[in-house]
N, C-alpha and C positions, 0 to 999 in steps of 0.2 A: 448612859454615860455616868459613870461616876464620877465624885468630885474630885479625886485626883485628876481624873484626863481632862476637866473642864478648867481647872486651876494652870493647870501645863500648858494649856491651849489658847487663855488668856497671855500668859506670859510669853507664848511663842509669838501673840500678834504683836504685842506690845514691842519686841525687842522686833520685829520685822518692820515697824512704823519708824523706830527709832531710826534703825537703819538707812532706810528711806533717805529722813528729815538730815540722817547725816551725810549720806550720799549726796544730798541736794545745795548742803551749807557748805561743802567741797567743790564742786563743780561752780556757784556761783565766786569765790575766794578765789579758785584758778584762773576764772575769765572762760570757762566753760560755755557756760551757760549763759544768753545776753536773756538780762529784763529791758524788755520794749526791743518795740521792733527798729524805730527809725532816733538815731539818738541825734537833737539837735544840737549838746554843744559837742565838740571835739577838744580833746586838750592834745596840742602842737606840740610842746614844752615846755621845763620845768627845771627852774635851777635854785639851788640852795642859797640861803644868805648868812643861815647862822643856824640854830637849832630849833626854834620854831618859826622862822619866817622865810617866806621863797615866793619867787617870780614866777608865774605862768603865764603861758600864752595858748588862749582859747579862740576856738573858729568859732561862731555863731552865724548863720546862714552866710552873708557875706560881708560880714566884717571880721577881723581877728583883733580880740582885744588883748593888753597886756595889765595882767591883773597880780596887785602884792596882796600876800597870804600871809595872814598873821596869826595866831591863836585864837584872837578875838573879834577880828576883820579883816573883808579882803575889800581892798579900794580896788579901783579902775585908773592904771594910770597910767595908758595912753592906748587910744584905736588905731591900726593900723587898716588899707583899706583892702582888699578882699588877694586874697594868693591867684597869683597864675593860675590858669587852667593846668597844663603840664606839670606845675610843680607838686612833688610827692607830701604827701601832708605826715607828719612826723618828726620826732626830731633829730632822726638822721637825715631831714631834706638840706642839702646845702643851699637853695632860695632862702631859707626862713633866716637859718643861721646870719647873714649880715642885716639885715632890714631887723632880727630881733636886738640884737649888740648895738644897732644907732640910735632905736627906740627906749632901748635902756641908759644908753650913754646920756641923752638926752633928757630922759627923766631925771637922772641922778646927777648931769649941771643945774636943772631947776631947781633943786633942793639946795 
């Protein structure tokens, strides 16, 4: 072999790896591709407050908490206790929808 074809053939693994590792950082960014098998939190929903801070509500085995997100911290601020069996986990479930708006309402008179 010469060292042209051995120089060409580096570069052809190289840009072939590339490929790959960029194949791979697309498919995770899509939701392709799940890291771990069994995920234990869920996020229910998510609403904005302003430009860095928002409301989420997270399942953890069976509790659902409602948690503020800051840039700098997310507090806990209030548990909610575990969803119906039947109801759809997401935030187009209409369950979630009123029991989250009471849980919020109610945080936001404590303040």
């Amino acid at each position: 072999m010469t060292e042209e074809s051995v120089l060409r053939l580096i570069i052809s693994l190289i840009f072939i790896v590339g490929l790959i590792l960029a194949c791979a950082w697309i498919a995770r960014r899509a939701g392709w591709a799940q890291t771990g098998g069994h995920r234990a939190v869920k996020v229910l929903g998510t609403q904005s407050l302003g430009a860095r801070a928002h409301v989420t509500v997270v399942e953890i085995e069976d509790a659902r908490l409602v948690l503020g997100v800051t840039a700098s911290q997310i507090t806990l601020l209030h548990t909610l206790g575990p969803s119906a069996p039947g109801a759809m986990a997401g935030p187009q479930a209409a369950t979630d929808t009123p029991s989250f708006a009471a849980a919020l309402g109610k945080v936001l008179k404590r303040r």
